[in-house]
C-alpha positions in Angstrom: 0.0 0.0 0.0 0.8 3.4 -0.6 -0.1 7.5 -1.3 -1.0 7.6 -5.1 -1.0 11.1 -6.5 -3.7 12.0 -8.9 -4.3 15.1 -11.4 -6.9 17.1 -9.1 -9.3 17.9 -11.9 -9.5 14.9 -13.9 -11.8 11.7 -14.4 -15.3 10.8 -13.2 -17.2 13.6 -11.9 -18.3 10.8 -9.3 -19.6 13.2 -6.7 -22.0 15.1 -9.5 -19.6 18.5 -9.1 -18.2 19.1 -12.3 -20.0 22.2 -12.9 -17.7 25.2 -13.5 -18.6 28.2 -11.0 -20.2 30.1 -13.6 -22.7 27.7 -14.5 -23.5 26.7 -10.5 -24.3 30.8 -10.2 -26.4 30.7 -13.1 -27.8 28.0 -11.4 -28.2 29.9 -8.4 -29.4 33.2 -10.2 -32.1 31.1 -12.1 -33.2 29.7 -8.6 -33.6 32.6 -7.3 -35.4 34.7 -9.7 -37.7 31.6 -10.0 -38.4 32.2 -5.9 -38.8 35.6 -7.0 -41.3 35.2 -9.5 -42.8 32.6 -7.9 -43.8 34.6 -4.7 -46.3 37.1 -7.2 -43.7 39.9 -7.1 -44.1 42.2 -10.7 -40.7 43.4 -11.7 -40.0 44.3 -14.8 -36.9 43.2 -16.6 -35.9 41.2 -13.7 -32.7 39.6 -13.6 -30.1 38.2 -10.8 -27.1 37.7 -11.0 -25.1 35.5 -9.1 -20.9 35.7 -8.1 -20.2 33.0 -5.4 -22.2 34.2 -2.7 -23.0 37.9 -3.9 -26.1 38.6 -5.6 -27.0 41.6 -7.7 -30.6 42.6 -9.2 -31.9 44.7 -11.9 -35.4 45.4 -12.4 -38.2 47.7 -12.3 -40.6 46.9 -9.4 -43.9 48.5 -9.7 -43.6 49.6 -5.7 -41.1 50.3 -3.1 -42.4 48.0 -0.8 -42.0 44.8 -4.0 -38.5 46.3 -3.9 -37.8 45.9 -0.4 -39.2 42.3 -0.4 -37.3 41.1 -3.6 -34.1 42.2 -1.4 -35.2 40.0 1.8 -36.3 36.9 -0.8 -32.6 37.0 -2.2 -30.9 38.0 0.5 -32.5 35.5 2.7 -31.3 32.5 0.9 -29.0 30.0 2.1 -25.3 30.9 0.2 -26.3 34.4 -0.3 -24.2 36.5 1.8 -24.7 40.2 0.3 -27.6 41.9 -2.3 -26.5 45.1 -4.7 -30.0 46.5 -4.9 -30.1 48.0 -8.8 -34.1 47.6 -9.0 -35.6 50.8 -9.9 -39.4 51.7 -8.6 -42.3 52.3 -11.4 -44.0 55.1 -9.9 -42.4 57.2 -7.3 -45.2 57.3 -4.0 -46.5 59.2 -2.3 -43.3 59.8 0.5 -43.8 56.8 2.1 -40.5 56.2 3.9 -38.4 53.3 3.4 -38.6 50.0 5.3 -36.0 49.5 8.1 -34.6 46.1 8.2 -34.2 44.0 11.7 -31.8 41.0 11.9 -33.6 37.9 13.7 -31.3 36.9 16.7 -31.7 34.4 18.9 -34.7 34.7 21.5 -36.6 37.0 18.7 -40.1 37.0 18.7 -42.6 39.3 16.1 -43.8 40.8 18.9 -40.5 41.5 20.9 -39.2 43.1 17.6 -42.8 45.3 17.2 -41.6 46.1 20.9 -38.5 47.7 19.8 -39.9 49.8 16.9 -42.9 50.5 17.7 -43.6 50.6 21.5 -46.1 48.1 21.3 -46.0 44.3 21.2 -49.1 43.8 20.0 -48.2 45.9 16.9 -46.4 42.2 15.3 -49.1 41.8 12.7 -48.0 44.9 10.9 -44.4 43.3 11.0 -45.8 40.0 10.1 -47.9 41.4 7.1 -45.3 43.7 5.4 -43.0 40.3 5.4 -45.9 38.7 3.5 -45.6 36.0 1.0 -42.3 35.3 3.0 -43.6 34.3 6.1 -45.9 32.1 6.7 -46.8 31.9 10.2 -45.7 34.7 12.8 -44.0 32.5 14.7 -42.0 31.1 11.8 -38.5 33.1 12.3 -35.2 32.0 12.6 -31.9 33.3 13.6 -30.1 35.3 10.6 -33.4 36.0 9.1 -33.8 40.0 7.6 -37.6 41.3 8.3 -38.9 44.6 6.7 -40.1 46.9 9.5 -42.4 49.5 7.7 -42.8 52.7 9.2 -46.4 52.8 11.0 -49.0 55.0 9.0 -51.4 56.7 11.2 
């Protein structure tokens, strides 16, 4: 017996790899504008692009708030580490103030985080409805997670 050296990047691709990196991130840019589109989100000209774990959009949503959310769908994706935001908006409204955006951490709850923003716990279904298609259930959160908190309307 004995250490056999081999050429690194020949034979079998027996472990279903062999994809260059380009074509695994247009694999993952086609995976996620498919989650994108998939959620109901209207953006014109959409397209995501995808360099190891950096993803970068282009598009024209038709609202600020479809903007924000297309962020959090990309950016929320397991290997996506960062999101260059090039989407412009359709029609400019009425100033309605961007989104701020709250890191889940540990112990989080909807209404601990409605809490912090808003004074009031019991404010979480406003958190919970401007993350809409995303979530699910209010208590569906995890660690890591980016929420939209929308500025409360009177």
């Amino acid at each position: 017996m004995g250490i056999f050296s081999f050429i690194k990047n020949a034979g079998a691709k027996v472990f279903g790899i062999g994809k260059t990196t380009e074509e695994e991130n247009a694999e993952k840019a086609a995976g996620l504008t498919s989650a994108v589109t998939d959620l109901g989100f209207v953006v014109e000209g959409l397209s995501i692009e995808v360099d190891d774990e950096n993803a970068k959009i282009w598009g024209e949503a038709d609202s600020q708030e479809t903007k924000e959310k297309v962020v959090l769908v990309v950016g929320n994706t397991a290997g996506i580490a960062s999101v260059e935001d090039n989407m412009t908006v359709a029609e400019a409204e009425e100033e309605v103030p961007m989104a701020q955006f709250h890191t889940v951490e540990r112990g989080d709850t909807l209404g601990k985080i409605a809490k912090t923003y808003y004074g009031n716990a019991m404010k979480y279904p406003v958190i919970f409805e401007a993350n809409k298609p995303m979530l699910s259930h209010p208590d569906k959160i995890y660690p890591g997670q980016v929420l939209r908190i929308p500025a409360l309307v009177d």
